[in-house]
C-alpha positions as CSV (number, residue, x, y, z in Angstrom):
1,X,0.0,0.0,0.0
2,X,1.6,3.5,-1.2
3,X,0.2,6.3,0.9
4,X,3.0,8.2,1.3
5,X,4.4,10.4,-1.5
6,X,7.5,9.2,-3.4
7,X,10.0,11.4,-4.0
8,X,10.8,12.0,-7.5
9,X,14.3,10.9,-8.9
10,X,16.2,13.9,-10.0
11,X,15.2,14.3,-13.9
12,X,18.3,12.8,-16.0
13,X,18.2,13.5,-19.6
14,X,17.5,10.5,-21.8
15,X,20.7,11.7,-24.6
16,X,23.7,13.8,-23.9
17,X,25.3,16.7,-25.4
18,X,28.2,16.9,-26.2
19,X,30.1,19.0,-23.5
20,X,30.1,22.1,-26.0
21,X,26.7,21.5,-26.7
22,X,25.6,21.6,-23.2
23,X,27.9,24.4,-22.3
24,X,25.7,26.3,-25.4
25,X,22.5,25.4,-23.6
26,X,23.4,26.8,-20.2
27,X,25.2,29.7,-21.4
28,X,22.0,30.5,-23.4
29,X,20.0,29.6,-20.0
30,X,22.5,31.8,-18.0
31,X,21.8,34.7,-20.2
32,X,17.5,34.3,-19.8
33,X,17.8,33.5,-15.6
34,X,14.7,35.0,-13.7
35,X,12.4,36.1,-16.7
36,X,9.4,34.2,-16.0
37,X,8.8,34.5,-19.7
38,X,11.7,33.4,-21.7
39,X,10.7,30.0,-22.9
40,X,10.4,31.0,-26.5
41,X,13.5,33.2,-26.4
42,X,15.6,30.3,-25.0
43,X,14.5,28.1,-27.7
44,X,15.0,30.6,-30.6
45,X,18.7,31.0,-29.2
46,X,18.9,27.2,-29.1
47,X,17.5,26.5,-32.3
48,X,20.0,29.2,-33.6
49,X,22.7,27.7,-31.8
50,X,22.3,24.0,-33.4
51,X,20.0,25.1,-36.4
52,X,17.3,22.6,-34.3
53,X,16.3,21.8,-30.7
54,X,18.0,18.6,-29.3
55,X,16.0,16.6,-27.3
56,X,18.4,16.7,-24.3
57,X,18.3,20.5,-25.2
58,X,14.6,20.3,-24.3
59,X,14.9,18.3,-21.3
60,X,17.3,20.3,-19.7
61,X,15.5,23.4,-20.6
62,X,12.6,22.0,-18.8
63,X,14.3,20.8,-16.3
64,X,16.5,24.0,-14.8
65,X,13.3,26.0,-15.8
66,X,10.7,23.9,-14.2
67,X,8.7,23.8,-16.7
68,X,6.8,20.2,-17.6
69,X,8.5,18.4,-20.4
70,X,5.5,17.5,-22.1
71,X,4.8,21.9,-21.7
72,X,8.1,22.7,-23.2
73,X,7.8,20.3,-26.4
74,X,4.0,21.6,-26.9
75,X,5.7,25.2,-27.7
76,X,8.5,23.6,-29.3
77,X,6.4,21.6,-31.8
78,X,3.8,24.7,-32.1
79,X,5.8,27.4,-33.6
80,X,7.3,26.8,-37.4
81,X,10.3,28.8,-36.4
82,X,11.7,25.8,-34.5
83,X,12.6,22.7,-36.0
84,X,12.9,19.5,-33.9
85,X,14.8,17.8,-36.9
86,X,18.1,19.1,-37.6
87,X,18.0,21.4,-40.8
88,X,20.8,22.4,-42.7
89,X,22.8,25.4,-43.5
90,X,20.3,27.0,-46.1
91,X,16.5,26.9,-45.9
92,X,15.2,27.0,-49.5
93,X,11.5,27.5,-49.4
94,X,9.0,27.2,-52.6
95,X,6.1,29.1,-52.7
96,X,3.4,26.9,-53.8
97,X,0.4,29.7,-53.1
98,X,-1.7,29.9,-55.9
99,X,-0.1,32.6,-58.3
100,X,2.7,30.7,-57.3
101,X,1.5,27.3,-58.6
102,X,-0.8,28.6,-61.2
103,X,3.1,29.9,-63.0
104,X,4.8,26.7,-62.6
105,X,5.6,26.5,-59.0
106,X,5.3,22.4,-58.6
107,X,7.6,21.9,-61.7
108,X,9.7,24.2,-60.0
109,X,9.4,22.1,-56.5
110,X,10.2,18.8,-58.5
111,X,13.5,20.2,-60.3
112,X,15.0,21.9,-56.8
113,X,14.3,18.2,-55.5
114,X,16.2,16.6,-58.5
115,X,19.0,19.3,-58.2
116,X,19.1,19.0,-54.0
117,X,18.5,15.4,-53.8
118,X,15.7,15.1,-51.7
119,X,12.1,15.8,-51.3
120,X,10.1,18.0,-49.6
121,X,10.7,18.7,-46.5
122,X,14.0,16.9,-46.0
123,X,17.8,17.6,-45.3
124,X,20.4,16.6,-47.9
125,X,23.2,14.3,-46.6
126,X,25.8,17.4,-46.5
127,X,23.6,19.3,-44.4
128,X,23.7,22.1,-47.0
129,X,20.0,23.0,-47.7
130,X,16.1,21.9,-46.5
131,X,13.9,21.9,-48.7
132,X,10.1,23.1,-47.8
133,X,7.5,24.4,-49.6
134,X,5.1,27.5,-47.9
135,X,1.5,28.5,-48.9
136,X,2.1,32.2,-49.9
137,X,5.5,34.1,-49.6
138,X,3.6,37.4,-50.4
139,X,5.2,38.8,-54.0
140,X,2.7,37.4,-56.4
141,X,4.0,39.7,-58.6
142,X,6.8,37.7,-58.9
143,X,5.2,34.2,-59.4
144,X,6.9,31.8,-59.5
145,X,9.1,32.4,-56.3
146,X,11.4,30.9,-54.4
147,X,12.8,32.1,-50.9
148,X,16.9,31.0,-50.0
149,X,18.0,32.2,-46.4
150,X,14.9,34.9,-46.5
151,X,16.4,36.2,-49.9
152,X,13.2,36.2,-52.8
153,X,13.6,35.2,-55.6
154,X,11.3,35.5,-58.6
155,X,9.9,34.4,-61.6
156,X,12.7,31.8,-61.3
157,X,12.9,29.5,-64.8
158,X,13.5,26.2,-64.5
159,X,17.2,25.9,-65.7
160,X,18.4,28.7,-63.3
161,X,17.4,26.2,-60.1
162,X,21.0,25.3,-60.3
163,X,22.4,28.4,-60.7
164,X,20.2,30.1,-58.1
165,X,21.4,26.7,-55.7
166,X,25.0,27.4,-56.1
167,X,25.0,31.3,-54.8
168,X,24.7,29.1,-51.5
169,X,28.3,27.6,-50.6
């Protein structure tokens, strides 16, 4: 018969980080200490820092900002600004809204996933670019568009994909 409470291990993450990595996470924790509202700002500075949010990232935030784990991943997973997946160095973005698409947006799509090697929504082995697609980028004007880094590009033609791919490193 358990009547009396139990006393909660201390909370171990289930994956380390490296020690730079974890260093990065409380130096980032260090700089947020006593705002009662810094959840989202700590996870912008850690998805900055590794271009995603580790998982030990999240557990540790939750932990030295006792916040529930299951609380801290809800915000994490809400917001498209972070990524839970790691993403590399360029985020290349294809504007499939309808101007967009009506001007050859999905042949578009298909040729930057021939040129990167992957399809939407995934990392090429390098780590160089991600590939996503967005509803409206807001320059219909320029249908059809494609967004590098935040840089626009438009009315792109489908044998400058390459071209437009290797201004990125």
């Amino acid at each position: 018969m358990r009547n009396v409470p139990q006393e909660t291990p201390p909370f171990q993450p289930s994956e380390g980080l490296t020690p730079d990595g974890t260093a990065r996470v409380e130096e980032i924790l260090a700089r947020h200490q006593g705002d009662p509202g810094a959840l989202i700002p700590v996870l912008q500075d850690i998805n900055d820092t590794f271009r995603y949010l580790p998982r030990a990232a999240l557990e540790t935030v939750a932990s030295r900002m006792e916040i529930p784990p299951a609380e801290v991943l809800r915000v994490a997973s809400f917001y498209n600004a972070f990524s839970l997946e790691p993403v590399g160095r360029h985020i290349v973005e294809v504007c499939l809204g309808t101007a967009c698409f009506v001007r050859g947006s999905g042949l578009l799509l298909e040729r930057l996933e021939s040129n990167i090697g992957v399809k939407t929504g995934g990392t090429d082995p390098q780590g160089r670019f991600t590939l996503r697609t967005v509803r409206c980028i807001g320059c219909c004007a320029l249908a059809p568009a494609v967004r590098i880094d935040g840089i626009t590009f438009g009315k792109v033609p489908l044998d400058r994909t390459a071209d437009l791919l290797g201004r990125f490193e």
